[in-house]
C-alpha positions, 0 to 999 in steps of 0.5 A: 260506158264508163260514165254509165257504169260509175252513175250505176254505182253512185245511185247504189250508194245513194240507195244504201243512205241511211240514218235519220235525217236531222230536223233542222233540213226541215226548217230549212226547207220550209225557209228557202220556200218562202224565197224559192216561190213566186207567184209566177211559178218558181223565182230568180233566187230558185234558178239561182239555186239550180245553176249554183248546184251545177256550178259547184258539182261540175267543177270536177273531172276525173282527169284532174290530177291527184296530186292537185291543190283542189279536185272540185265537185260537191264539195261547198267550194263555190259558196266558201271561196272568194275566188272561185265565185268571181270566175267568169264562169260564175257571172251572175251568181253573185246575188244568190251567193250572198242569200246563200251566205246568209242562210249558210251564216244563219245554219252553219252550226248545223249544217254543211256549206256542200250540203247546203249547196245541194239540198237548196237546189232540191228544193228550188227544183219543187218550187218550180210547178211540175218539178221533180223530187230528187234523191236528197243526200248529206254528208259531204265535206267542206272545201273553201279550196277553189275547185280546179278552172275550166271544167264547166260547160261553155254555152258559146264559142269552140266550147260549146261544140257537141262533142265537146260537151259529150266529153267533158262531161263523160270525164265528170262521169255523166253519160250521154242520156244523163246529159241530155236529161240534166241540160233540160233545167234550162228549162227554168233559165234566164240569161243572167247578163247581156250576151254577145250574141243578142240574147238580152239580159233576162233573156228566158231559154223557154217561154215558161221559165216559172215552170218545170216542164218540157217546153225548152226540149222543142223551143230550143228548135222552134226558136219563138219569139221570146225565147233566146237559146244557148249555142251549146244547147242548140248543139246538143239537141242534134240526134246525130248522137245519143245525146240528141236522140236522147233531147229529142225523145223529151219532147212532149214528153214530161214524165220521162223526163222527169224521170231521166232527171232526178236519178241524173241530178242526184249522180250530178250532186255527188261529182268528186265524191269518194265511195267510201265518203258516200257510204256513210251519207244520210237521206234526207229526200223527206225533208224536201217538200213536194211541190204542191207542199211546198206552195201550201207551205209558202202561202200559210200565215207566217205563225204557222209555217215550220220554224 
């Protein structure tokens, strides 16, 4: 109830983002599309943009003490600390974190290495066919303060146990149901290294990993050939708890996903931020392009695409 109650309150606060949301998020938008779409459906660097957007925001819990060096969450800290991306956790992240580091090098006078961290994973999210656009906030501040360790999902071993994840996540604030909705971006995951348990490098979690639709919800169960799924998603999908029940209803079932998803991914790329700080953030949702836009945008000869 609590990690409901706080969502309620974040996406009020997302709703109240006001102001004019300043151009050069356009130009950028239209920049990452060009690497974001392949001509397979959205691209290694678009996966990489969606995990590493995860992988900032999810290091925060409301369990970690004030008084702590870092209380992580979407604060940049993953693109701005050396030590942070090299954790193990963040194995395979290394070849979008220097793409992201060059784009952050190219706009930094303008933008925010937090901001940046999100708003490319909007637009890595559209790039994938049939994906969703979500609630595009800017504002947050920046930390090259390592977020705390730990606090990011296992997806093997002790770790990866269903209620486990229930409550790490619950002590993030995401509820069951925004849970269920979020691990479905595996949708667009590969494995980025060889996995102890056999899952190759490259190993896809779906059959169609170029696209956003709901294929992993019943592959994670049908387990076909070609598709190598995470212990900890496996876990997840038993409806012997909300989360499950809640897994199991996106079978078949793309528009309710969609929409579980994107109010889910917006309260997920504001972990750690105080109310207060959010109130003065700017919406920037319209400069994400929408996915057919954003292909149009991709395919246009390069005079014509928006600088």
């Amino acid at each position: 109830m609590v990690g409901k109650t706080f969502g309620l309150l974040v996406l009020t606060a997302l709703a109240q983002a006001s102001g004019n949301c300043p151009a050069i998020w356009s130009t950028i938008a239209s920049d990452l599309s060009q690497s974001f779409i392949g001509s397979n459906g959205c691209t290694d660097l678009a996966r990489g943009a969606i995990r590493f957007a995860f992988h900032d925001s999810g290091s925060y819990s409301s369990k970690t003490p004030a008084y702590a060096p870092a209380t992580g969450g979407a604060d940049g800290s993953l693109l701005l600390s050396t030590v942070e991306i090299s954790r193990d956790e963040n194995a395979g992240l290394q070849q979008y974190h220097a793409f992201l580091r060059g784009k952050y090098n190219q706009y930094k006078s303008k933008v925010g290495a937090a901001d940046l961290v999100q708003f490319a994973a909007s637009v890595a999210i559209v790039s994938c066919p049939g994906g969703p656009k979500v609630q595009t906030v800017v504002g947050r501040k920046d930390t090259s303060t390592p977020a705390p360790d730990n606090l990011l999902p296992k997806a093997f071993g002790p770790g990866s146990a269903q209620q486990v994840l229930i409550q790490l996540f619950e002590d993030k604030g995401i509820s069951q149901p925004e849970l269920a909705a979020l691990i479905g971006a595996h949708t667009a995951s590969k494995a980025t290294a060889q996995e102890a348990n056999g899952i190759p490098y490259d190993g896809p979690q779906d059959s169609t990993p170029g696209q956003w639709d709901v294929a992993y919800y019943s592959q994670t169960d049908t387990h076909p050939k070609g598709v190598y799924s995470f212990e900890s998603d496996i876990n997840l999908s038993n409806p012997n708890s909300t989360v499950g029940q809640v897994f199991q209803s996106f079978v078949n079932s793309q528009s309710k996903w969609n929409a579980a998803f994107a109010p889910a991914m917006a309260h997920l790329s504001v972990l750690g931020i105080p109310q207060s700080d959010q109130a003065n953030f700017i919406d920037c949702t319209s400069a994400v392009p929408s996915g057919s836009n954003a292909r149009l945008v991709r395919a246009a000869p390069i005079n014509d695409r928006i600088r």
